[in-house]
C-alpha positions in Angstrom: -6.1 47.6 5.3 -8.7 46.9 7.8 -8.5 45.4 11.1 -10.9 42.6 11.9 -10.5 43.3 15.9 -12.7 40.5 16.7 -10.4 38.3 15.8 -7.0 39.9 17.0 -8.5 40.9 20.2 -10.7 40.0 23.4 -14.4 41.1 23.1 -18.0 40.8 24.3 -20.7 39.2 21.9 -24.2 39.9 23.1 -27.2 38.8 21.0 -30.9 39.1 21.7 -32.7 35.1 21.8 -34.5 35.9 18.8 -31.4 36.8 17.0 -32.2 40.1 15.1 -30.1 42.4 17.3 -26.6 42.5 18.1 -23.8 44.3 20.3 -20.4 43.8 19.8 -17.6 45.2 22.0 -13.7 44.8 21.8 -11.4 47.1 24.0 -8.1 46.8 21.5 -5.6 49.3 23.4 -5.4 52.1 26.1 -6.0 54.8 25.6 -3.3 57.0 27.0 -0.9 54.2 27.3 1.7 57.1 28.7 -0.1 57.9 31.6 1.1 58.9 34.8 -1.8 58.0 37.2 -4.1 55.4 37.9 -7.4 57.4 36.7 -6.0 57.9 32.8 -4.8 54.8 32.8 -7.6 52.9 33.2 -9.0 54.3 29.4 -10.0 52.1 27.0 -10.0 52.4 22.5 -13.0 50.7 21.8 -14.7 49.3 18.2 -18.5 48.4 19.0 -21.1 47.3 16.4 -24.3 47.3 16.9 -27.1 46.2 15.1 -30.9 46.4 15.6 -33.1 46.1 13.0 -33.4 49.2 10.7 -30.3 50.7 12.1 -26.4 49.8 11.8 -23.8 51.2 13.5 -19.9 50.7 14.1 -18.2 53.2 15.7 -14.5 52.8 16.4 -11.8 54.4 18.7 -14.7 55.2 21.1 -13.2 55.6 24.9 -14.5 54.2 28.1 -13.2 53.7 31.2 -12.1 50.3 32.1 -14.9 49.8 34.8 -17.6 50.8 32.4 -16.5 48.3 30.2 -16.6 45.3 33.2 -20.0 47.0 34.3 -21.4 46.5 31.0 -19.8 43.1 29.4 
């Protein structure tokens, strides 16, 4: 079964004005949710999509760090 984490989660949808490209972003759980500090626990799972045209991509479980996230949505 597939997760449509766009719609269970919180994300960022970023389109160009003409349309044809695309960036998608949703941060659906922590990383190391057992974490002892402040640094580890401020890691992100990610799914991203991104589509330009000729090239696709979805990449999932891809980790950033909660800032990086805020820096870039």
């Amino acid at each position: 079964m597939k997760i449509d984490y766009f719609l269970e989660f919180p994300y960022a949808d970023l389109r160009s004005q003409d349309g044809m490209s695309l960036f998608k972003i949703c941060s659906y759980n922590y990383a190391y949710p057992d974490a002892d500090n402040i640094y580890d626990l401020d890691w992100h799972r990610n799914y991203m999509i991104l589509h330009v045209p000729g090239f696709n991509a979805e990449l999932n479980e891809v980790m950033l760090e909660g800032r990086t996230i805020n820096f870039y949505i």
